[in-house]
C-alpha positions, 0 to 999 in steps of 0.5 A, spaced: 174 087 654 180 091 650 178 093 643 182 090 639 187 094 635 192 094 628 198 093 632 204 097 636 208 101 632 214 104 635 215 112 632 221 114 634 223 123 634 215 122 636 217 129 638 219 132 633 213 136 627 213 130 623 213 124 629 207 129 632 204 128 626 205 121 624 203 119 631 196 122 630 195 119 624 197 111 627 192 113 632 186 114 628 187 109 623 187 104 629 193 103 632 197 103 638 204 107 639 209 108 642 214 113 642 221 114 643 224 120 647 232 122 649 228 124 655 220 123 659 221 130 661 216 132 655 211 127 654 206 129 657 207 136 653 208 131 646 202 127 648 197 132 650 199 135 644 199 129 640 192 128 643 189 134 640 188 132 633 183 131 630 181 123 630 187 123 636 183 122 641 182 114 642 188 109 642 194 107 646 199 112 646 205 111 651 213 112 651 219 109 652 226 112 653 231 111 647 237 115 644 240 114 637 247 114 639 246 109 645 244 102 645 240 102 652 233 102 652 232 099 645 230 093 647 225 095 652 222 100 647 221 094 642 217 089 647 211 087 644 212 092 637 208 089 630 212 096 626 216 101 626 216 107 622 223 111 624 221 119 623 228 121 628 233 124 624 237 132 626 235 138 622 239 144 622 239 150 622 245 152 619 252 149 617 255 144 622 263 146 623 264 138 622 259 135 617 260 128 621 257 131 627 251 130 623 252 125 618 254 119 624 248 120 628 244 119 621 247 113 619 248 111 627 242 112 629 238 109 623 242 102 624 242 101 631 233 102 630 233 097 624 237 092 627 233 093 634 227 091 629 230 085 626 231 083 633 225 084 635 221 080 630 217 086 626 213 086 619 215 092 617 219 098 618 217 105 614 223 110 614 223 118 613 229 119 607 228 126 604 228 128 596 234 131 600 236 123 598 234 123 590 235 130 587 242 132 587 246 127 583 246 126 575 239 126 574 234 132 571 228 134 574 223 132 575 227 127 579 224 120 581 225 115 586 231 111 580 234 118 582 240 118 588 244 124 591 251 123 590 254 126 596 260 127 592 257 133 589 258 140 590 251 141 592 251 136 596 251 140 604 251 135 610 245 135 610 243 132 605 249 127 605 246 125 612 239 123 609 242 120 603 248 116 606 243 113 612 238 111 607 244 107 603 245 104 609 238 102 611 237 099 604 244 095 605 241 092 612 235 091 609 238 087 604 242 082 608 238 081 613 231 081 610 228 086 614 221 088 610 223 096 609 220 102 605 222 109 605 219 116 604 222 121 601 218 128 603 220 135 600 219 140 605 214 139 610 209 145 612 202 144 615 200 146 622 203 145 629 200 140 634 204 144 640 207 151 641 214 149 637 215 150 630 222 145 626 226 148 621 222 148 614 216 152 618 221 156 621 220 159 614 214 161 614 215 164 621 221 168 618 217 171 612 211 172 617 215 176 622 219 180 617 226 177 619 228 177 610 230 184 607 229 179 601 228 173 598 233 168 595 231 164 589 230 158 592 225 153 589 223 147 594 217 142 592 213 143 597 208 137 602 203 137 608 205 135 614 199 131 614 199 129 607 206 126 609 204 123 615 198 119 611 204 117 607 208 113 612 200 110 615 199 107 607 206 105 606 206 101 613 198 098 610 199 096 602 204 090 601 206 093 594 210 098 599 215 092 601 222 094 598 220 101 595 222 108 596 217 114 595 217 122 594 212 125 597 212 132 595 208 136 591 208 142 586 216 145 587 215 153 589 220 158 590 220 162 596 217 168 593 212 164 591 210 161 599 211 170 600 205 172 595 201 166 598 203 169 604 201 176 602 194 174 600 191 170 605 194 174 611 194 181 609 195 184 616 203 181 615 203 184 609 208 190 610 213 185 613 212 180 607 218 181 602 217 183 595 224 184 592 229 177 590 236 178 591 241 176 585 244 169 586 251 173 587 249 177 592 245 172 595 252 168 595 256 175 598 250 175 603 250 168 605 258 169 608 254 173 615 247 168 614 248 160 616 240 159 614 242 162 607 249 158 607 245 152 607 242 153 600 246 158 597 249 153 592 243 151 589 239 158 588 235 158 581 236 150 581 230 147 578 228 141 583 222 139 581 219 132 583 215 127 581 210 124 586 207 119 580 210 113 584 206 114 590 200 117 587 199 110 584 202 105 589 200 108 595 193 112 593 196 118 595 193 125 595 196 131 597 192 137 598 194 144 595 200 147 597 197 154 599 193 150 604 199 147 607 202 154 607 196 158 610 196 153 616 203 153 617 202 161 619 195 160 622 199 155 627 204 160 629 199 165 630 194 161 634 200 158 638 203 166 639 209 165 635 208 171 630 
């Protein structure tokens, strides 16, 4: 007799370091999951590495192969699901030449999997927004979930227009279809690795790690664990007071300076390769012409981008664990996987 279960959820970008994660925690809260990917090349790599940890070792884990930018495959992979939680959604790594490139598939993509779940008959769909989403429009930081981005603003980059713009889009349907929505907004995710790749916001601890920055731009970013951001999307999908509401995700707000002195301290054998010295905002803007990663952020260097997680912490029950902690395990991740 099979063990009854909490139900199906359908996680798309399964593959990604947040999806990774998101499918662990469904599997050790009870539930069955099955993951979207553009191709079964890797599942096995993706399962194995989803398996690995810890609680994620019981449970269904399947897959099904489904695109953003395509209809095909989307009814298949919605047979039989109770919930979705939709984590898919291009990072990058530095400035498209067309932000559209970027803003379409967001906005595409999220429509095409809200209106497979309608069709589908789902309880309820938790959707991966970003503060990306909150924190660069009229409001004051520390920003809250009544703050939206305007994707008129100077500050606004592609990427940040393409995580606003599809969370618009997908309160709208919500609304006119009656489909039962929440949004988590997380900050920059950190935390380990499940499996030998590191994502974008990982990629800079990897950069300090390894020596890559002469200097560090005075960029603040409020700052979260991955695995603190996958039990969000878990307690979102479980209290019903989630229905209808978004909810930032981050914790305290660091500068890069201050991820390279926690860097420093607790990896000492990295330390001469870890910057010291913050570049000033106009020769960062000069330095920025010949690096895409510091173009993506150069406007809003010495910005403060303080948020408030009150919201979830009395909603949800959620609790973040330390900032340093989601540091240290990120570099201790790259360095057991080889990649420092």
């Amino acid at each position: 007799m099979s063990v009854e279960t909490k139900g199906l959820v359908l996680v798309t970008g399964i593959g990604g370091f947040l999806g990774r994660h998101v499918a662990a925690e469904l599997l050790a809260a009870g539930y069955e999951v099955r993951g979207t990917l553009r191709s079964m090349k890797r599942a096995k790599i993706i399962a194995a590495a989803i398996r690995s940890a810890d609680g994620a070792t019981n449970g269904k884990l399947t897959f099904a192969t489904a695109d953003l930018l395509s209809d095909t495959g989307w009814t298949a992979a919605f047979s039989g699901v109770t919930d979705v939680i939709h984590t898919a959604s291009p990072f990058p790594s530095k400035v498209p030449k067309d932000e559209n490139d970027l803003i379409a598939p967001a906005r595409e993509g999220t429509l095409r999997v809200l209106r497979s779940a309608r069709d589908a008959g789902v309880r309820h769909v938790v959707l991966t927004s970003s503060t990306a989403a909150v924190s660069y429009g009229s409001g004051t930081a520390p920003f809250t979930e009544a703050d939206w981005t305007d994707v008129n603003s100077p500050l606004a980059t592609a990427y940040y227009k393409s995580k606003t713009l599809a969370e618009q889009a997908a309160w709208s349907f919500a609304r006119e279809s009656g489909l039962p929505l929440t949004v988590i907004n997380p900050g920059m995710i950190l935390g380990p690795l499940l499996g030998g790749e590191n994502g974008t916001s990982v990629g800079l601890v990897r950069a300090l790690l390894i020596g890559k920055y002469p200097a560090l731009p005075d960029f603040r970013v409020p700052v979260v664990d991955v695995r603190d951001v996958a039990d969000a999307h878990v307690r979102a999908l479980e209290v019903p007071e989630a229905i209808g509401e978004r909810f930032i995700i981050a914790g305290e707000t660091l500068s890069v300076k201050d991820i390279a002195a926690a860097l420093r301290r607790d990896f000492p054998a990295y330390a001469g390769k870890i910057p010291r010295f913050v570049l000033p905002n106009w020769l960062a803007g000069i330095a920025s012409r010949f690096d895409p990663g510091l173009n993506l952020i150069v406007a809003e260097l010495g910005r403060d981008a303080r948020v408030s997680n009150e919201k979830a912490r009395r909603v949800l029950g959620w609790r973040p664990r330390p900032e340093a902690d989601a540091i240290r395990a990120s570099a201790d991740s790259l360095i057991a996987a080889g990649l420092v």
